[in-house]
C-alpha positions in Angstrom: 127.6 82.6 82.4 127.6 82.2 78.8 126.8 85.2 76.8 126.0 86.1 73.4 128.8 86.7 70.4 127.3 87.4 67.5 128.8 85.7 64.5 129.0 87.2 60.8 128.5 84.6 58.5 129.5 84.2 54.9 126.5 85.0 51.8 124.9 82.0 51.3 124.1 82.9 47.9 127.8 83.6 47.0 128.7 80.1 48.4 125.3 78.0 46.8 126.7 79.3 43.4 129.8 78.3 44.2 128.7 74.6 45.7 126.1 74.2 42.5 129.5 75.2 40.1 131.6 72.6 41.7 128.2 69.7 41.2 128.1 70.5 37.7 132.1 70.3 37.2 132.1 67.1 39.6 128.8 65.8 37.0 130.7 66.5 33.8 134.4 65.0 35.4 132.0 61.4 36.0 131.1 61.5 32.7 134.2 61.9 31.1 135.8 59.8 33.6 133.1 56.7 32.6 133.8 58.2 29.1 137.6 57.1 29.3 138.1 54.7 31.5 139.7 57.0 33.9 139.5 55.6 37.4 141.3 57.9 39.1 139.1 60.9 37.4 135.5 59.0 38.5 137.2 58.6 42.3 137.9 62.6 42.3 134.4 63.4 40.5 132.6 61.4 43.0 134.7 62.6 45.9 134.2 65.9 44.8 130.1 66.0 45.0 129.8 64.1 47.9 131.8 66.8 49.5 129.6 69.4 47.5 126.6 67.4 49.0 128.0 67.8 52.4 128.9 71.7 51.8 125.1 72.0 51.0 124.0 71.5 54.8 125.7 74.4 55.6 123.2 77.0 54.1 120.4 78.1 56.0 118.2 80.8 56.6 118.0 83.6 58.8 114.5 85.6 59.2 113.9 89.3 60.6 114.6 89.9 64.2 115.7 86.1 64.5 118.5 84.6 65.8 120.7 81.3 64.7 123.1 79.7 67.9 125.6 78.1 66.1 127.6 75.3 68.3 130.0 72.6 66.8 129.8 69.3 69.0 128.1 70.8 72.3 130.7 74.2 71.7 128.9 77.6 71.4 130.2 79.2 68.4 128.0 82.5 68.1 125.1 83.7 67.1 124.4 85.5 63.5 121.6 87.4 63.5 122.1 89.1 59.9 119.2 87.9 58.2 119.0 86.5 54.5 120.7 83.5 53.0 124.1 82.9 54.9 126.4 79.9 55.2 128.5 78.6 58.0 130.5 75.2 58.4 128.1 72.2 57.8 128.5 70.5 60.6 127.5 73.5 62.8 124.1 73.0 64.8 121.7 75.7 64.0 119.1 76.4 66.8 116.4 79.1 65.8 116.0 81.9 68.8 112.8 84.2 67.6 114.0 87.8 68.9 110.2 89.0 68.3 108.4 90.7 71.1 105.9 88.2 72.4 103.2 88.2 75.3 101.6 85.9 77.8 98.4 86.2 80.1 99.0 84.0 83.3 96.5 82.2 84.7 94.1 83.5 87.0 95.7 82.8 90.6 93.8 82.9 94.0 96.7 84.4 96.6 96.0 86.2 99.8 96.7 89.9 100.1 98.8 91.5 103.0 95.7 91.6 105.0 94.7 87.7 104.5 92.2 88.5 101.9 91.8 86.2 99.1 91.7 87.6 95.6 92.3 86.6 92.2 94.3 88.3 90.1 96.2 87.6 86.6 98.7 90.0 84.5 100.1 90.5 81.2 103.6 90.3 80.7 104.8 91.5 77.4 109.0 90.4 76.9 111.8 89.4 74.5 114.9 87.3 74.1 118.0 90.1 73.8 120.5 87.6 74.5 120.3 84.3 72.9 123.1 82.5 74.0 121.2 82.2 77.8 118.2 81.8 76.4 119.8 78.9 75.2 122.3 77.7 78.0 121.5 78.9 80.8 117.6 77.8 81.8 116.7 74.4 80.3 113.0 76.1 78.4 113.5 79.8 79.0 109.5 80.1 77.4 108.5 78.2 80.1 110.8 79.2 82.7 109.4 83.1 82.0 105.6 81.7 82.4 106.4 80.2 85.7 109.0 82.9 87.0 106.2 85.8 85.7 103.4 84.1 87.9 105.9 83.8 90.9 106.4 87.2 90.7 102.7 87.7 90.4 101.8 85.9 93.5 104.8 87.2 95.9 103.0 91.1 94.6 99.9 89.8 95.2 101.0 89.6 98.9 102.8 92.6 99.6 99.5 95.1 98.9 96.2 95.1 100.3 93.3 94.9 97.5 92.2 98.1 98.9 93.8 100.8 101.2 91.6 102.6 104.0 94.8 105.3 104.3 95.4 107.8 101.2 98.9 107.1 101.8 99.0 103.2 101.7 99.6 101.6 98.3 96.8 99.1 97.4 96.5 97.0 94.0 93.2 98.5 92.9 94.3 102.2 93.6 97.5 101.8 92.7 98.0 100.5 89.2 100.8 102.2 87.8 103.2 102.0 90.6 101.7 98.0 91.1 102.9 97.9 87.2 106.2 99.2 88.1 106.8 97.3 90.7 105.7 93.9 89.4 108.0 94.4 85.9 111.1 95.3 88.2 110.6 91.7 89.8 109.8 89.9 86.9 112.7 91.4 85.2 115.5 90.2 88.0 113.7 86.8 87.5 114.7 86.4 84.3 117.7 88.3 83.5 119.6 85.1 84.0 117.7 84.2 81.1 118.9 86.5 78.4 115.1 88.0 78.2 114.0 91.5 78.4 110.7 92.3 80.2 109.2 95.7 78.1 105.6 95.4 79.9 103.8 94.0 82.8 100.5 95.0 83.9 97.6 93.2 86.2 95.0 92.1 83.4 92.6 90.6 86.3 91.5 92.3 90.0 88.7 90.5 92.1 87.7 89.1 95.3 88.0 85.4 95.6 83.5 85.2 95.3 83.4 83.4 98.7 84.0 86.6 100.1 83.1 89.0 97.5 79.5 89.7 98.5 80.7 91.1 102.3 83.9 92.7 100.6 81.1 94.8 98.2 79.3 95.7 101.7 82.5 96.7 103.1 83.2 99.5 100.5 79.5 100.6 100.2 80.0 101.2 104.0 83.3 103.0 103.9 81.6 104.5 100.4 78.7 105.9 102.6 80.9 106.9 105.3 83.1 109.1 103.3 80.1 110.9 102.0 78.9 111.4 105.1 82.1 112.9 106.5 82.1 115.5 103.5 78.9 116.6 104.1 79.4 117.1 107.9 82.4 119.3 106.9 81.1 121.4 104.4 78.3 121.8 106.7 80.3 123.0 109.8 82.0 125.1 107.5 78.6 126.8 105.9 77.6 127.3 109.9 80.3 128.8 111.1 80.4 131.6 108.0 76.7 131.6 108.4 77.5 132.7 112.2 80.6 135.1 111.9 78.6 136.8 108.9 76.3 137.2 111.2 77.5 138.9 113.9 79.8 140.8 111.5 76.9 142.7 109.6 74.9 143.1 113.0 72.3 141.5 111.6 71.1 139.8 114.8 72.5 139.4 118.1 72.0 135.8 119.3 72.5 134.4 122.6 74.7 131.0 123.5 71.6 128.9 123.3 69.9 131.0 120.7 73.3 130.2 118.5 72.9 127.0 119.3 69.3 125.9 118.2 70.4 127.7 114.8 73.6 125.1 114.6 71.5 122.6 115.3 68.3 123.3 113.2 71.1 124.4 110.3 72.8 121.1 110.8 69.8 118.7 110.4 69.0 120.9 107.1 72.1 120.6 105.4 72.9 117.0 106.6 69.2 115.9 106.2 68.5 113.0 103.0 65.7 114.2 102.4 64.6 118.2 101.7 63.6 120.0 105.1 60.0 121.5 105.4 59.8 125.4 106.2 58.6 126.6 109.2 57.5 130.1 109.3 57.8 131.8 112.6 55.2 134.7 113.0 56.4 135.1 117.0 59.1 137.1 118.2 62.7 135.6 118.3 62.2 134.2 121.9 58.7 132.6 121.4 
């Protein structure tokens, strides 16, 4: 693998002054040369700013947090990344690598979950270049190369989870979302380290049910919704009777037969587990009738 050197090149505005210096002495040596006759002295003077004129093509510009690959006929030189006015042999190529952080949305994909459920989903992956020289050699169009390997990554997450768990302890995408995060920038990272880039970010932008099955998806979590509830109230319930009953017997407010007790579990039951508000009864009998 080829990686980055980085390369200190010379003050292009040191060598421009010098380059513009040598134009105006090669200008002034033509004209005396024409002047007098002298041959030799026009050969030199026009030698002399065509090679001035070549020297030119070696000044270029670098820009903040961007990076110039230098290579001389196919061979990688190194990388400057100092930025300003700099100069480097003329008959270097200069490829521009943009070091800024940049960020893609992926597509939305349909994939299946772990449980065969088809969703759609779509993430954000914020990255960067930190080594130019594989951006550069080592994948033939490392944007494109982190689009498709970010969406690979997206789809083999995608299948690992369920949308939604039905166990506390299971991971799900929806319930999930920082570990999902984690996990998904960890695999998108080993993708494309061979490609000099630096993930910083990755995050699901877009969670849903594919909509052929959305609508019985929705009516699967308004049932387990419903059932939940209904197991809450059942235990709070059972737990209100049974310190109703042991209050009960430990004030001696009332001593209460086997079926007795259970009539008031039951009636205590229907009142606290009813929907709707229960209508007293008062009893103007004894306990027994």
């Amino acid at each position: 693998m080829i990686r980055e050197s980085e390369r200190r090149a010379v003050s292009g505005f040191a060598a421009l002054a010098l380059l513009l210096l040598l134009l105006a002495a090669s200008g002034y040596g033509l004209v005396q040369g024409a002047t007098g006759d002298d041959k030799p002295l026009i050969f030199g003077s026009i030698l002399v700013a065509i090679l001035t004129l070549v020297g030119l093509g070696g000044l270029f510009v670098v820009n903040p947090n961007e990076g110039r690959v230098l290579q001389l006929f196919g061979s990688y030189v190194g990388t400057v990344r100092q930025p300003g006015l700099r100069f480097a042999n003329p008959f270097y190529s200069k490829r521009r690598i943009s070091l800024r952080v940049r960020n893609f949305e992926s597509s939305h994909l349909k994939v299946n979950d772990t449980e065969g459920n088809p969703v759609e989903i779509a993430a954000v992956v914020v990255w960067r270049v930190v080594d130019t020289a594989e951006a550069c050699f080592e994948v033939d169009n490392y944007e494109n190369y982190v689009h498709v390997q970010s969406e690979a990554a997206l789809r083999n997450l995608a299948t690992s989870y369920p949308y939604d768990a039905h166990d506390e302890k299971q991971m799900s995408l929806r319930g999930n979302t920082g570990q999902i995060a984690d996990h998904l920038k960890r695999e998108i990272q080993e993708r494309l380290a061979k490609a000099g880039v630096e993930v910083i970010e990755a995050r699901i932008s877009h969670l849903a049910y594919a909509p052929e099955i959305a609508s019985a998806m929705l009516q699967r979590q308004q049932a387990g919704a419903i059932i939940a509830a209904r197991q809450r109230i059942v235990d709070g319930a059972v737990g209100m009777v049974e310190m109703a009953l042991e209050r009960l017997d430990r004030n001696k407010v009332v001593s209460l037969d086997a079926e007795r007790k259970a009539a008031m579990v039951s009636n205590l039951l229907v009142v606290l587990c009813g929907e709707r508000a229960a209508q007293p009864v008062l009893n103007t009998g004894t306990l027994y009738q």
